[in-house]
Structure formats: C-alpha cells, structure tokens
Residue frames as qw, qx, qy, qz and C-alpha x, y, z in Angstrom:
[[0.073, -0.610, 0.779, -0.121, 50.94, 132.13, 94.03],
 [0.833, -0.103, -0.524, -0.141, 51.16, 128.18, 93.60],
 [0.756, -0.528, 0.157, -0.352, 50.53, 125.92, 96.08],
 [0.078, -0.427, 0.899, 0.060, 53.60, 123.54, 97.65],
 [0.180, 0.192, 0.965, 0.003, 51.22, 120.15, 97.55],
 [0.612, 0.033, -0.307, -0.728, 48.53, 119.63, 94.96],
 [0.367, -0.079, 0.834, -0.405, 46.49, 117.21, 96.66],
 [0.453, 0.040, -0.733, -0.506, 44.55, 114.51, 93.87],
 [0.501, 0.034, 0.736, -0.455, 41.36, 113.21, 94.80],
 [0.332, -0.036, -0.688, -0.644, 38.64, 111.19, 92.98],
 [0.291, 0.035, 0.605, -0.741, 34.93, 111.07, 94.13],
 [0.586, -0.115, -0.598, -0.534, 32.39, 108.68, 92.86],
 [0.745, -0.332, -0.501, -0.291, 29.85, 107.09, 95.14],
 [0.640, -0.162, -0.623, 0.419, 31.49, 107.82, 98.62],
 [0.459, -0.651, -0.299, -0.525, 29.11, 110.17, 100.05],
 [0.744, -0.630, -0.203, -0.091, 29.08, 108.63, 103.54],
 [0.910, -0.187, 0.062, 0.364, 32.46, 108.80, 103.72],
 [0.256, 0.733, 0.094, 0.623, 33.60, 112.42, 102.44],
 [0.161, -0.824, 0.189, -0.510, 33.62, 114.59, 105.32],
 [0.846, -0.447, 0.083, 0.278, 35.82, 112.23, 107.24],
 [0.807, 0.113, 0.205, 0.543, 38.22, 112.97, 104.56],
 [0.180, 0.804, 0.221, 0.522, 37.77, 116.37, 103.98],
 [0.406, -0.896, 0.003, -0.177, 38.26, 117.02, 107.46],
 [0.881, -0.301, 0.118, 0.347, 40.96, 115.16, 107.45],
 [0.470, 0.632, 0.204, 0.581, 42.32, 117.55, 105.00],
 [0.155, -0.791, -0.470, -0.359, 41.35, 119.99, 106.29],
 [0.726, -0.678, -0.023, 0.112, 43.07, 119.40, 109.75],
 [0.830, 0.180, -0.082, 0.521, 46.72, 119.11, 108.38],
 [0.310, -0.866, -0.063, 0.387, 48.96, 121.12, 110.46],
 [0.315, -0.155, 0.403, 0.845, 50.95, 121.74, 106.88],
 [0.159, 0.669, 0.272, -0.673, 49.19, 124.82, 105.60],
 [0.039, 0.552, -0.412, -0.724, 50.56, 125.35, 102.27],
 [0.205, 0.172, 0.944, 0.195, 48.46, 122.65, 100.31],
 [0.535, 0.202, -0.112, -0.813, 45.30, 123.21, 97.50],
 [0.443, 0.240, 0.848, -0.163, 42.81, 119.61, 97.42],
 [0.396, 0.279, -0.483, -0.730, 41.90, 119.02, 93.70],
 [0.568, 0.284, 0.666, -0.392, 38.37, 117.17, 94.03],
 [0.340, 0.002, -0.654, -0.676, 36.96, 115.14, 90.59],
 [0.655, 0.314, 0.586, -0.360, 33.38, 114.06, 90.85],
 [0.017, -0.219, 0.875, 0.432, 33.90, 111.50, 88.39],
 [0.462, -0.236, -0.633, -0.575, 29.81, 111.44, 87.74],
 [0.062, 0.287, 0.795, -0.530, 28.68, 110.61, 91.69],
 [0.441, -0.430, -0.424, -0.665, 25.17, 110.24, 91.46],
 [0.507, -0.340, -0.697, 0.376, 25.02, 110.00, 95.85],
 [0.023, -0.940, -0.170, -0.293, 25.27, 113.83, 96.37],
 [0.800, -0.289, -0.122, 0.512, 28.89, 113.44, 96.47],
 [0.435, 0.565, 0.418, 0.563, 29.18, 115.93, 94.42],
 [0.245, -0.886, -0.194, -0.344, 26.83, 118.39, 95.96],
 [0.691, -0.687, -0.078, 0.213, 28.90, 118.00, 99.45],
 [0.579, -0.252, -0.007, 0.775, 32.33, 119.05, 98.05],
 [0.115, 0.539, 0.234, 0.801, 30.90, 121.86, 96.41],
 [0.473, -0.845, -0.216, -0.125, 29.67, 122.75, 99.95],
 [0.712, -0.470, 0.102, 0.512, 33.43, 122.09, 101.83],
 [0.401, 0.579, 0.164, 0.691, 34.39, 125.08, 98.58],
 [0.298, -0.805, -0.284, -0.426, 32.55, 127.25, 100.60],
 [0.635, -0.756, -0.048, 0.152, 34.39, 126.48, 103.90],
 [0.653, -0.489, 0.393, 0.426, 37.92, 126.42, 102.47],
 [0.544, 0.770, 0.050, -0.330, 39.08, 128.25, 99.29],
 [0.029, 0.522, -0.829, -0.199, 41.96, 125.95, 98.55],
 [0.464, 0.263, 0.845, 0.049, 39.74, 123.34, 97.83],
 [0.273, 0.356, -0.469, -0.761, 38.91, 123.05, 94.04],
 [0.606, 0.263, 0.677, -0.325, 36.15, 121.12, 92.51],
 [0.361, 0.198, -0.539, -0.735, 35.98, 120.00, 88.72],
 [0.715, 0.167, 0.437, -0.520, 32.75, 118.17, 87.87],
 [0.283, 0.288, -0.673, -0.619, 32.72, 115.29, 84.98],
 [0.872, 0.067, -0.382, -0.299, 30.90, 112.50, 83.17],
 [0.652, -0.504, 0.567, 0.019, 32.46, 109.27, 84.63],
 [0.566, 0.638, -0.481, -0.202, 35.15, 108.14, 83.30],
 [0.916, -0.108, -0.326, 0.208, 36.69, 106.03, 86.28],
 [0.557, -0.763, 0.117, 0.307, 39.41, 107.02, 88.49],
 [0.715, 0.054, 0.403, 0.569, 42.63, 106.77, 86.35],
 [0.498, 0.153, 0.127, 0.844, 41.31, 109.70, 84.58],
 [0.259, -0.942, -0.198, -0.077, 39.42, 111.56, 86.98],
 [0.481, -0.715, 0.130, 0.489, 43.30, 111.98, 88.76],
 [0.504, 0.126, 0.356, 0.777, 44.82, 112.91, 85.17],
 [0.090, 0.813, 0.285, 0.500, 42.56, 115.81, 84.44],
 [0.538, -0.819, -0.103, 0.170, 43.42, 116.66, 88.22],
 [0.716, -0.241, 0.177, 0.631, 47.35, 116.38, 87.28],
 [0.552, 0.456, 0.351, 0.604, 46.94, 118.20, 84.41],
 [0.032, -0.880, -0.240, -0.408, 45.61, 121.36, 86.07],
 [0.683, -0.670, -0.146, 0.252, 47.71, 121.47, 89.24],
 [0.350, 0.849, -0.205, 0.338, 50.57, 123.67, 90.17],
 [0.813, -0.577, 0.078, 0.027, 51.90, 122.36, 92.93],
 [0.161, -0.654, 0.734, -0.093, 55.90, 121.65, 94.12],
 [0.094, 0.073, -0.991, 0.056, 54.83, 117.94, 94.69],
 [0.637, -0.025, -0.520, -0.569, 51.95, 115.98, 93.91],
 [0.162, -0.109, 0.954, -0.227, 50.36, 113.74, 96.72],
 [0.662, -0.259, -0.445, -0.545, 47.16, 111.24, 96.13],
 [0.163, 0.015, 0.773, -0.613, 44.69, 110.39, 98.28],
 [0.105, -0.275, -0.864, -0.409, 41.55, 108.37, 97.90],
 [0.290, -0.385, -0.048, -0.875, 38.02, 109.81, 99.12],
 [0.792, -0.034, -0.585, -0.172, 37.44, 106.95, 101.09],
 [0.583, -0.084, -0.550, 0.593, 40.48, 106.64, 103.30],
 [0.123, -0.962, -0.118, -0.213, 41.87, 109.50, 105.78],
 [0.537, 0.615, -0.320, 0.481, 44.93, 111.22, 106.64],
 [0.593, -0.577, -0.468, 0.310, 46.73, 111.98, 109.96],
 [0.081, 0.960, 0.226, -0.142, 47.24, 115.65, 110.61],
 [0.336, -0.702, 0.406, 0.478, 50.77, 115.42, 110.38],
 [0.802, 0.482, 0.344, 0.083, 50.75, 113.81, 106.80],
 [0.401, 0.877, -0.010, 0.266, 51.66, 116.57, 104.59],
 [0.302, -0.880, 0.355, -0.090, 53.85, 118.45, 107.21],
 [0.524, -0.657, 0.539, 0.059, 56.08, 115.23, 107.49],
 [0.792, 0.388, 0.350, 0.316, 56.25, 113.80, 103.81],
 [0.360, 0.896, -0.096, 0.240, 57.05, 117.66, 102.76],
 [0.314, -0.898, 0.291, -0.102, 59.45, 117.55, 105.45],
 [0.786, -0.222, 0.551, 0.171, 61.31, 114.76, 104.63],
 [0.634, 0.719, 0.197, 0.205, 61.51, 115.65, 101.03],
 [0.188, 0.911, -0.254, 0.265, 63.59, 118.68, 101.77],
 [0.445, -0.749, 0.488, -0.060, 65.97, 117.18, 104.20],
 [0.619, -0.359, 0.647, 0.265, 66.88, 114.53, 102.53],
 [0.303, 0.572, -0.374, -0.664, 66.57, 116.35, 98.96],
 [0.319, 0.235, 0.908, 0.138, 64.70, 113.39, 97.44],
 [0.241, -0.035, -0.540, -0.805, 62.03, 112.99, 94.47],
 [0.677, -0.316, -0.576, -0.331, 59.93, 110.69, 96.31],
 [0.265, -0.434, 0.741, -0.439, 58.83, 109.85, 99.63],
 [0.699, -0.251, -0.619, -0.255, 56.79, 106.86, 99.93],
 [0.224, -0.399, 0.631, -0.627, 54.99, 105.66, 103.97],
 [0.120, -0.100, -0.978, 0.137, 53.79, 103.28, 105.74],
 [0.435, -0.243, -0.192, -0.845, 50.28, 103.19, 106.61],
 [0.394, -0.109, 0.755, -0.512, 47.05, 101.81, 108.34],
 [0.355, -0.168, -0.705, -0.590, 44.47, 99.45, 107.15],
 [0.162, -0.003, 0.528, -0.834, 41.16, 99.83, 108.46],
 [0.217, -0.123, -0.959, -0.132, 38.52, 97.60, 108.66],
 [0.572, -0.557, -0.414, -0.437, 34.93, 97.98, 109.89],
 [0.840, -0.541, -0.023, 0.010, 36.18, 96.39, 113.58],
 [0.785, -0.381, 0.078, 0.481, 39.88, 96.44, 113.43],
 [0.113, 0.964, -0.225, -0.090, 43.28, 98.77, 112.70],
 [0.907, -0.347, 0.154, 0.181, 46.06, 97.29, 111.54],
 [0.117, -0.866, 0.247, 0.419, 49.45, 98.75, 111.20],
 [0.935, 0.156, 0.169, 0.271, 51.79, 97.99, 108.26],
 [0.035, -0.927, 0.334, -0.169, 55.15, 99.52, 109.03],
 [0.746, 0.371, -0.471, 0.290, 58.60, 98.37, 108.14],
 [0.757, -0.637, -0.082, 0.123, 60.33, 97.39, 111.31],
 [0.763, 0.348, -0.063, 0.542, 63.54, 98.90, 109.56],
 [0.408, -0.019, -0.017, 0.913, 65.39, 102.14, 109.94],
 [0.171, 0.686, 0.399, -0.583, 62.90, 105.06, 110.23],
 [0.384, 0.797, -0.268, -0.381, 64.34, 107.11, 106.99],
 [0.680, -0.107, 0.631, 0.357, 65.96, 104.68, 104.29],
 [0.155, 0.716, -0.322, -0.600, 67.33, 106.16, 100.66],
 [0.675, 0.297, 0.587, 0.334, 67.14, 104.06, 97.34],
 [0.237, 0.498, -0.310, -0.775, 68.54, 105.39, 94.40],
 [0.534, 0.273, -0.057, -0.798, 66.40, 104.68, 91.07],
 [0.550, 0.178, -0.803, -0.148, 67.60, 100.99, 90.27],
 [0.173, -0.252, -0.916, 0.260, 66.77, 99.76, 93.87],
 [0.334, 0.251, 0.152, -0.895, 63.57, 101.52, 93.69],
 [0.553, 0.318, -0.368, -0.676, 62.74, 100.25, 90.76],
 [0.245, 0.380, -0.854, 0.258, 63.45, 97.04, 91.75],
 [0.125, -0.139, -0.892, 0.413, 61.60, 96.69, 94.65],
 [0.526, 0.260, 0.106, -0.803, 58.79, 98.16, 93.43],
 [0.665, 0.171, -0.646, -0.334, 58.48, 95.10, 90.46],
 [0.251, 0.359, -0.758, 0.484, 59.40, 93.05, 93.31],
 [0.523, -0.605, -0.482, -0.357, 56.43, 93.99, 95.65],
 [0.617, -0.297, -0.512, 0.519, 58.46, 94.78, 98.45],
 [0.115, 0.137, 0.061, -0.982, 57.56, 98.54, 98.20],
 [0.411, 0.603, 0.653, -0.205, 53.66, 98.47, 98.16],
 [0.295, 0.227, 0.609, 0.700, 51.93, 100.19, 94.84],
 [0.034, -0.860, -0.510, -0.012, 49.25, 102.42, 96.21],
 [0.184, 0.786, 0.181, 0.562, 49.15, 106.27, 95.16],
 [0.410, -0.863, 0.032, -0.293, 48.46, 107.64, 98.63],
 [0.769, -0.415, -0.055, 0.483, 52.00, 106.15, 100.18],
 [0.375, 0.218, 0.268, 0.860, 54.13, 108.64, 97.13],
 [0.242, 0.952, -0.043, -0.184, 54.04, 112.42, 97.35],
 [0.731, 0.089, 0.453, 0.503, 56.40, 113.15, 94.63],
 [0.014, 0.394, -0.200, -0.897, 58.18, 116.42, 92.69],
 [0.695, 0.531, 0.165, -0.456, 55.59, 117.62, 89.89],
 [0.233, 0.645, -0.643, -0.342, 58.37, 116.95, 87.49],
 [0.197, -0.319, 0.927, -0.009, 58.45, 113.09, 87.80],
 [0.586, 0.362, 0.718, -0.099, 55.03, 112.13, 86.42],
 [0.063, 0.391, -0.475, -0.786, 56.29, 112.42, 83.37],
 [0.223, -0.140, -0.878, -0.400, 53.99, 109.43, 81.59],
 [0.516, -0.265, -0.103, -0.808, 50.15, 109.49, 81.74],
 [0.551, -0.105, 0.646, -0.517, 48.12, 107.71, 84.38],
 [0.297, -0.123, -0.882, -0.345, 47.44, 103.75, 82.95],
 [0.502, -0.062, -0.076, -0.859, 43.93, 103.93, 82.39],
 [0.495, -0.211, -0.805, -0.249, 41.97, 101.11, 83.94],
 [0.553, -0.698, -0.096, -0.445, 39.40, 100.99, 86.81],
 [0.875, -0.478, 0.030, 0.074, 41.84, 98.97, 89.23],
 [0.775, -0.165, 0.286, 0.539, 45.59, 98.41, 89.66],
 [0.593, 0.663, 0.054, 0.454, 46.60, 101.61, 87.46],
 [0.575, -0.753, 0.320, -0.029, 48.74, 102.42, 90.61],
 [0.961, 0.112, 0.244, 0.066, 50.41, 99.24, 89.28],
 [0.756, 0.152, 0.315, 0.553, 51.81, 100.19, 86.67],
 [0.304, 0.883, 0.066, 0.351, 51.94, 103.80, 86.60],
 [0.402, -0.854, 0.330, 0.034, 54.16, 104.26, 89.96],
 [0.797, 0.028, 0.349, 0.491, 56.77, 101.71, 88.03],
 [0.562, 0.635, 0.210, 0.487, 57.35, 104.06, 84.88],
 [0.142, -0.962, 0.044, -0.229, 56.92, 107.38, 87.31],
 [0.761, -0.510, 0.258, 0.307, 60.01, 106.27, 89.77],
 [0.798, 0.250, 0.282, 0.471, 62.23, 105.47, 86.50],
 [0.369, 0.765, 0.057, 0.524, 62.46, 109.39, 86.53],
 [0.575, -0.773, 0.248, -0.098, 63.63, 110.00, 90.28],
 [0.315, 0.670, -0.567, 0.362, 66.99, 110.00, 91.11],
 [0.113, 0.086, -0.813, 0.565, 66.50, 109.46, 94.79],
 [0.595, -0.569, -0.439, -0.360, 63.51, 107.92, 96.64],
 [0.169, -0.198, 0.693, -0.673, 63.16, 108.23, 100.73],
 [0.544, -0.481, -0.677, -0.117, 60.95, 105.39, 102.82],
 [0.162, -0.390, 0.438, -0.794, 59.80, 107.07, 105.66],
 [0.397, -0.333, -0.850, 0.099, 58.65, 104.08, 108.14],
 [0.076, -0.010, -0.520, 0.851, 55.84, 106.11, 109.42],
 [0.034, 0.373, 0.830, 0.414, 52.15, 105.24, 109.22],
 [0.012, -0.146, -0.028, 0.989, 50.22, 108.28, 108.15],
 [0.364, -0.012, -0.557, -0.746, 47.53, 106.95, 106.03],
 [0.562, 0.149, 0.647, -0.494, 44.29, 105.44, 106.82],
 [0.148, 0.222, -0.852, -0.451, 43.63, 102.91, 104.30],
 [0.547, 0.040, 0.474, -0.688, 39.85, 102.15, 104.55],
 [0.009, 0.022, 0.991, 0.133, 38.68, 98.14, 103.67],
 [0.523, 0.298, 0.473, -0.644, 34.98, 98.19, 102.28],
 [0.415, 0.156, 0.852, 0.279, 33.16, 95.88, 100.33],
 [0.416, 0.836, 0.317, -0.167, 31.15, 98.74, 98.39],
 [0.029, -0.755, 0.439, 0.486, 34.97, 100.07, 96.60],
 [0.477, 0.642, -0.528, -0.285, 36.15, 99.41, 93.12],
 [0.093, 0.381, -0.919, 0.028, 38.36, 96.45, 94.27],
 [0.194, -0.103, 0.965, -0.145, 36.38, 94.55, 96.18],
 [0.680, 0.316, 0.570, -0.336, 33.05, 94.39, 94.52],
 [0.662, 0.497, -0.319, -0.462, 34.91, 93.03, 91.25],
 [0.989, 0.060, -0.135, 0.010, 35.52, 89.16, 90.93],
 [0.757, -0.457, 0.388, 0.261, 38.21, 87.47, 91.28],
 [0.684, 0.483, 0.388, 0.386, 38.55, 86.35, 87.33],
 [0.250, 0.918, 0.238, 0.197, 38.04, 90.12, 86.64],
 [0.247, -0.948, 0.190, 0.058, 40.25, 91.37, 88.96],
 [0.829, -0.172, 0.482, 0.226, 43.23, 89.17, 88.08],
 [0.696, 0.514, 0.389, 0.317, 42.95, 89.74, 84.89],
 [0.188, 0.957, -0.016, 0.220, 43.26, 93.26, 85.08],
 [0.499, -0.725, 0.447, 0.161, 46.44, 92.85, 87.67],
 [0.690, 0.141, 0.547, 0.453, 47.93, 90.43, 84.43],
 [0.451, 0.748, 0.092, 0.478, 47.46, 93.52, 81.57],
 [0.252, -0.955, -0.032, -0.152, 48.71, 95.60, 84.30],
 [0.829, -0.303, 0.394, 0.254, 51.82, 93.20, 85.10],
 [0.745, 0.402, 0.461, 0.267, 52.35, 93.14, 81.44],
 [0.238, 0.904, 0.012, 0.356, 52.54, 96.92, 80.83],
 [0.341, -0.858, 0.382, -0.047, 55.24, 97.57, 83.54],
 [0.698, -0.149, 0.567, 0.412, 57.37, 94.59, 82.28],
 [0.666, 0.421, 0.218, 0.576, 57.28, 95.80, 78.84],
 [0.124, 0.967, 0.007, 0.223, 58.23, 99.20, 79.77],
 [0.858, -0.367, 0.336, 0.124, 61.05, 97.53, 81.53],
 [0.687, -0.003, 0.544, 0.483, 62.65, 96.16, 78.51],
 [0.335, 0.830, 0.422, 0.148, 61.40, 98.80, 76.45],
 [0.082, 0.964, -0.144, 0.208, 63.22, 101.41, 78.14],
 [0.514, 0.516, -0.493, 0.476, 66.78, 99.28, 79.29],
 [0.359, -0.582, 0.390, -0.617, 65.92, 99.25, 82.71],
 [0.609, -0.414, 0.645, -0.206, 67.32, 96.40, 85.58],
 [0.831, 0.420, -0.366, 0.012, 68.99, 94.52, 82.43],
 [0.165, 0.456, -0.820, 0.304, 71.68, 93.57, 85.02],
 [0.538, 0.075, 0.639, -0.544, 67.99, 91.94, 87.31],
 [0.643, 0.183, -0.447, -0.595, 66.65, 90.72, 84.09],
 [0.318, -0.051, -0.919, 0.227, 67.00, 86.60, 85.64],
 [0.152, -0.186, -0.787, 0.569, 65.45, 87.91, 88.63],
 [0.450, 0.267, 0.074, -0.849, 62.72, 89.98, 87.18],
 [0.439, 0.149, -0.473, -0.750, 61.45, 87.25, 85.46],
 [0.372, -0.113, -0.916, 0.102, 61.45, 84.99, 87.43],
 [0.122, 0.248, 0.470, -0.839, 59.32, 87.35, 89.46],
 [0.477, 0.196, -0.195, -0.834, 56.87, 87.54, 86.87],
 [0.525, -0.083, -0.818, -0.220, 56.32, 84.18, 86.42],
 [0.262, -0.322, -0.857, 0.305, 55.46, 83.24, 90.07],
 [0.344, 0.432, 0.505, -0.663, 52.88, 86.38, 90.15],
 [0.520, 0.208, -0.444, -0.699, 51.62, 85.15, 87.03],
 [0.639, -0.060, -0.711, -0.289, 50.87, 81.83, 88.47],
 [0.061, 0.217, 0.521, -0.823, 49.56, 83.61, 91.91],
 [0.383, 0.219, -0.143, -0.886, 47.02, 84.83, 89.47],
 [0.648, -0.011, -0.679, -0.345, 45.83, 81.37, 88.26],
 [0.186, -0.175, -0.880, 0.400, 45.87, 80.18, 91.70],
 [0.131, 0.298, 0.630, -0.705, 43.64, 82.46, 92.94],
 [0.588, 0.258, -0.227, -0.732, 41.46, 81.85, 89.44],
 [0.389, 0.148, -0.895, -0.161, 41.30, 78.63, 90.48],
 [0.302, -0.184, -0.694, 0.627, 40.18, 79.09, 93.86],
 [0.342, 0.038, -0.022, -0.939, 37.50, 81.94, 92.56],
 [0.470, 0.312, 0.773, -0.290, 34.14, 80.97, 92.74],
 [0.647, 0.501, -0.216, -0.533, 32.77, 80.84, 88.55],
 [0.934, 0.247, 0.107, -0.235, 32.39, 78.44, 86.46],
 [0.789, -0.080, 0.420, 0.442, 35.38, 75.86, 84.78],
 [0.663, 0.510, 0.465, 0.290, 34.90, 77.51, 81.97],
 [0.067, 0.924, -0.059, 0.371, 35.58, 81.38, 82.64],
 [0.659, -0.678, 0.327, 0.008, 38.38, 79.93, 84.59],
 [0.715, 0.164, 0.521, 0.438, 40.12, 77.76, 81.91],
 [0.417, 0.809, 0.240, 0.337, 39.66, 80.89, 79.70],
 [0.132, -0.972, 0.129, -0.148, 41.69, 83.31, 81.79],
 [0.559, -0.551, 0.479, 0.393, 44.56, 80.94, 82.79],
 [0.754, 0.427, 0.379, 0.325, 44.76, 79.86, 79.01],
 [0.124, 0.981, 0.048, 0.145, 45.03, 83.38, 78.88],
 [0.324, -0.763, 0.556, 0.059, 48.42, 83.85, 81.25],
 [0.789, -0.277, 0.503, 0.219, 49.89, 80.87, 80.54],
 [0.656, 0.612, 0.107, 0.429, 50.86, 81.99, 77.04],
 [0.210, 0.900, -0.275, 0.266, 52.87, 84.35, 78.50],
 [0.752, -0.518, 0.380, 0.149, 54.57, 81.82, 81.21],
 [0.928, 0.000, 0.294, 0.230, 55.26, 80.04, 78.23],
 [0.545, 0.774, -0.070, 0.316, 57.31, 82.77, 76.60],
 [0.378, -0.810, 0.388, -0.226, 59.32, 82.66, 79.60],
 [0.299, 0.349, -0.873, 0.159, 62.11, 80.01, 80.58],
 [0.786, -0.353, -0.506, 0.033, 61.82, 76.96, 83.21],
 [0.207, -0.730, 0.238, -0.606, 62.48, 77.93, 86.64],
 [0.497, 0.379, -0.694, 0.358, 63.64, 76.24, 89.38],
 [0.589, -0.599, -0.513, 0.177, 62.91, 75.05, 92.87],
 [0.603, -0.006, -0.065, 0.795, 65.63, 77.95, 93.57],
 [0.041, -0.080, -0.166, -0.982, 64.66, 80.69, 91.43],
 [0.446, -0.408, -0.489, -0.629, 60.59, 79.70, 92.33],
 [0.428, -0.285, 0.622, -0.590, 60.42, 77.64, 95.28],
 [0.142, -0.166, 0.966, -0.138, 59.04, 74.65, 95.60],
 [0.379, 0.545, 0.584, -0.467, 55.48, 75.18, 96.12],
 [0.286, 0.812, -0.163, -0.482, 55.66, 77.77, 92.69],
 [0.163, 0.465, -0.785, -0.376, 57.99, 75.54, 90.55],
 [0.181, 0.094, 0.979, -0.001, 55.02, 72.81, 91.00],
 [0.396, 0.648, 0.448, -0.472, 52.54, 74.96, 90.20],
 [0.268, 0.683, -0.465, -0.495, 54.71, 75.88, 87.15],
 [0.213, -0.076, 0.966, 0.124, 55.42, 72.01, 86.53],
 [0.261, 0.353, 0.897, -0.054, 51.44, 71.92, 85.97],
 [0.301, 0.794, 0.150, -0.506, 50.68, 74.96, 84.75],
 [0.100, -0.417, 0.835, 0.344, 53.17, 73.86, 81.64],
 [0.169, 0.013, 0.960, 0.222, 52.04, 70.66, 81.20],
 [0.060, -0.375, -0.861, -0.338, 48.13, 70.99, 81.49],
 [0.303, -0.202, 0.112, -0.925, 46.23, 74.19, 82.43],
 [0.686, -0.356, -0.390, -0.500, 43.14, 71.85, 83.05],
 [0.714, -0.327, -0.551, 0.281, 45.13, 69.83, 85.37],
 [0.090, 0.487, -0.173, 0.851, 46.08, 73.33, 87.34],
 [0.437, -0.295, 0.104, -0.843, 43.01, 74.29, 87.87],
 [0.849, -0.324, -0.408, -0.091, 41.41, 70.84, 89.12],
 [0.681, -0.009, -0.596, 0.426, 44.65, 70.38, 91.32],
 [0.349, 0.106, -0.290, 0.885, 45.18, 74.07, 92.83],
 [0.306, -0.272, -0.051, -0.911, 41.94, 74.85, 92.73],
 [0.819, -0.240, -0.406, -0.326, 40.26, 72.09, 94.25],
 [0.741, -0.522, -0.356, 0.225, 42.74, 71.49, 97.08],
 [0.216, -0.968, 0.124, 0.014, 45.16, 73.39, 98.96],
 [0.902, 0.066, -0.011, 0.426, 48.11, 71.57, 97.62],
 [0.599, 0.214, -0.149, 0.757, 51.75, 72.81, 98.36],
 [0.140, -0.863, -0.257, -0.411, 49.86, 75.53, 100.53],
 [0.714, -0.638, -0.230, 0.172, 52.22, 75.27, 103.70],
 [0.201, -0.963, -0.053, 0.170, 54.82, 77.60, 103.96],
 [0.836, 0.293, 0.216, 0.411, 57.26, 77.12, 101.96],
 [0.399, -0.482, 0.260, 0.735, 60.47, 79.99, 101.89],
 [0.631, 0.754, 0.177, -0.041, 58.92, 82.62, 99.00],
 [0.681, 0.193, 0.066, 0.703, 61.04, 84.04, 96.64],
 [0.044, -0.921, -0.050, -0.383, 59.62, 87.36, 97.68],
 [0.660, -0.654, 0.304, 0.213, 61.71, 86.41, 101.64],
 [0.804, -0.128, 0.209, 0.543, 64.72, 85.74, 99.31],
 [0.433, 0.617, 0.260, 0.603, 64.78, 88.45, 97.33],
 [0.467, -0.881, -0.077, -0.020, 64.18, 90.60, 100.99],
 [0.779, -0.441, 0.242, 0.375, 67.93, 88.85, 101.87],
 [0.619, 0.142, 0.242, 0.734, 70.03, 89.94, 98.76]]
C-alpha cells in the first residue's frame, strides 16, 4: 500500500546534523508518511548513519549515488515515490512534530494542491520567527500564486510546499543553488488552488558549512540571474500573468539590479565584478525605462547608472552606500494592490 506523504531528502556532508532530523521525522504525530533519503556521494559517514535509522524504521528508504548535487539527488527521489503529496525537507534543518499532521490536514479541508508555511530560522545563538501576521488560512487561486511567487512575497524554499504528486509535472532545474527558484514557479502553474497556512513548522537551520553560504557572492548571484531568467521565460513561454506583464517586469529589473548591487558590494576583484554585471545588464537593457513609480527612487538611480555606465555602477554602489535609506520598495507596493 502507498504511502500518503513521500518525504524528499538529500544528504551530502551533514553528518553532525542527521539524527536531529531523522528524529525529527521520526517524531511526527502524522503516521502515514515513507522518508526518501539520497546520499548524493557523502563522504562524512552520512551515508553509513541513514542506513542505520533503515534499521530503526522501515518507512525510511535509502538510495545511494555518485554526487550529482541536490537538484538531482531530489529528482531520482521524485521519480520513485508513491505518495498522495510530496513534501521536501533539507537534512540540515528540522521539523515540528505536528508538520505533516497539519499541512496534510489543511490540504483536505480546504481541498487545495498546495499548502505552503511559515517557518523558523535558526542560527547558532538565535530563533527567529517568520510568520505572516495575516489571516491564519488564506486561498490563492493559480494567477495570484503565481504572482506572488515572481514577486517574492511568497518565499521559494521546497520545505514550506507539500503538494499533490500530480503537480510536479516539469523536472527539478538542475543547479547547485536556487533550483527552488525556479522550479516552484513552473510547479504552481499546475495547481488550481494554493492554501498559506501562517504557521511556523519548519526549522530552517543558518550555517556557514551549506551550499549557499560557502559560495561567493559573484557566484551566487549569478546563479540567482540564470535562475531569474528561466522562470521569466517560462512565463512568456507559456501565456502566463500577460494581464501583470508591466508589473512583472518591472520586477525583474529591480532584482536584476539587486544582483549588481550586491556584486558590487562583494568582496573580488573589479574585474570579476565588471564581468558579471556586463553580464545582467544586457538583459536590463532588453527591458524598457522605468520609473521612480514603477522602481522607486533608490532603484530607478541605480537603473539611471546601470544604463549609462556599468563601470560607473559599480564604483558608485559599490563603494558607498548611496540611496541606501529606506526608500518605499516596490516589493511594499506591490504588498498594497
């Protein structure tokens, strides 16, 4: 008999940090759930340890590979599962016991494809909550979903979305970072109805030994630009918030020249800095001008120079903190309509 929740993990180098999660698993007071483990090559004896937690709990599956990266350690996972709904979860973090029990439970009452929660982020020394101050339960159907995912007002990480099996319909985008990005855009576009449940379930664990943070700035950027790129053209590709088109681009533009700020502001050289905005700014420029309005102030000056003279950019934006004071984003306006 299949299991209601196939649970997606990937395990590479977090050893020390496993049998928090496992137990956390482990604990959930929803019962009906099977924990698909990839050891995506761990050479810690991450490996070895879930093939021990097999032993304690025979819903837990283990597939061993080469590394390949995350992206498609969780696709080989997808591919084999049988689950009702699909949740990820990183090997890193941990769950609260009620996780499962109240995502599954919200699914069915309020006959949705998606749920998506709120969570914790968890630091060496601190906890900090990040939970909408809205309505507990709130319904979007697939255009304001979709929407406020591009948007950024719905976060992009795996572990908030359990989701029917039916809806990852397009393969995990294959890069070591951000393929969250742009795969939970495309996946949504097949849901009918999403459900926010303002409740924070997730432990969300901050460490400078993960993927993200021990890769540059430059590096990381970059990837968040191809990553930007692939969820806008699938966008236009497939007909989708042509009535938002204005407002989606203008979104793109001001995190495309987020991205040069904060490759200005990276510590490397001029030169691998000039190479990467050279890099975005062909695509600003395939965009319109923007407005104080449609940018803001702060953003429509960074566009003003990012236009005129990528060199001057990076000297200006990167060398002081110009137009840094607070300035009404367009993310807070877009909140209001």
């Amino acid at each position: 008999m299949n299991e209601k929740v196939s649970i997606i993990s990937a395990v590479y180098q977090v050893k020390p940090y496993l049998p928090q999660f496992l137990d956390s698993i482990l604990a959930q007071s929803f019962r009906d759930w099977k924990l698909y483990l990839v050891d995506d090559g761990s050479t810690d004896g991450g490996g070895a340890l879930c093939d021990d937690y097999v032993r304690r709990d025979g819903r837990i599956v283990v597939m061993h590979q080469k590394n390949q990266g995350p992206a498609m350690a969780r696709q080989h996972a997808l591919d084999h599962c049988t689950g009702e709904y699909v949740y990820f979860a990183d090997s890193d973090d941990w769950l609260e016991p009620n996780l499962l029990q109240r995502m599954v439970e919200t699914l069915e009452q309020q006959q949705s494809d998606v749920v998506i929660i709120d969570y914790y982020r968890n630091t060496a020394n601190e906890q900090t909550c990040h939970q909408s101050h809205g309505p507990q339960i709130e319904n979007l159907n697939t255009h304001e979903a979709l929407l406020s995912i591009y948007c950024d007002r719905i976060p992009c990480y795996l572990w908030t979305y359990m989701m029917k099996r039916d809806v990852q319909q397009e393969r995990i985008y294959n890069k070591a970072i951000y393929e969250d990005h742009s795969t939970i855009l495309k996946w949504m576009s097949h849901a009918r109805k999403i459900t926010l449940l303002h409740e924070p379930l997730y432990h969300y664990r901050q460490r400078a030994g993960s993927i993200l943070h021990s890769i540059n700035s430059i590096r990381a950027n970059t990837t968040l630009f191809y990553a930007v790129l692939d969820r806008y053209d699938f966008l236009r590709r497939n007909h989708l918030l042509e009535d938002q088109q204005k407002k989606v681009d203008a979104y793109t533009v001001h995190i495309f020249l987020k991205m040069c700020k904060d490759i200005s502001r990276s510590n490397t050289s001029f030169h691998e800095k000039m190479k990467s905005v050279h890099d975005i700014r062909r695509a600003i420029k395939a965009f319109p001008w923007y407005s104080p309005m449609s940018l803001g102030t702060k953003y429509y000056l960074r566009q003003c120079f990012m236009r005129m003279s990528p060199k001057l950019f990076v000297h200006a934006v990167g060398g002081t903190s110009l137009f840094s004071k607070p300035i009404p984003k367009l993310k807070r306006k877009l909140r209001r309509k």
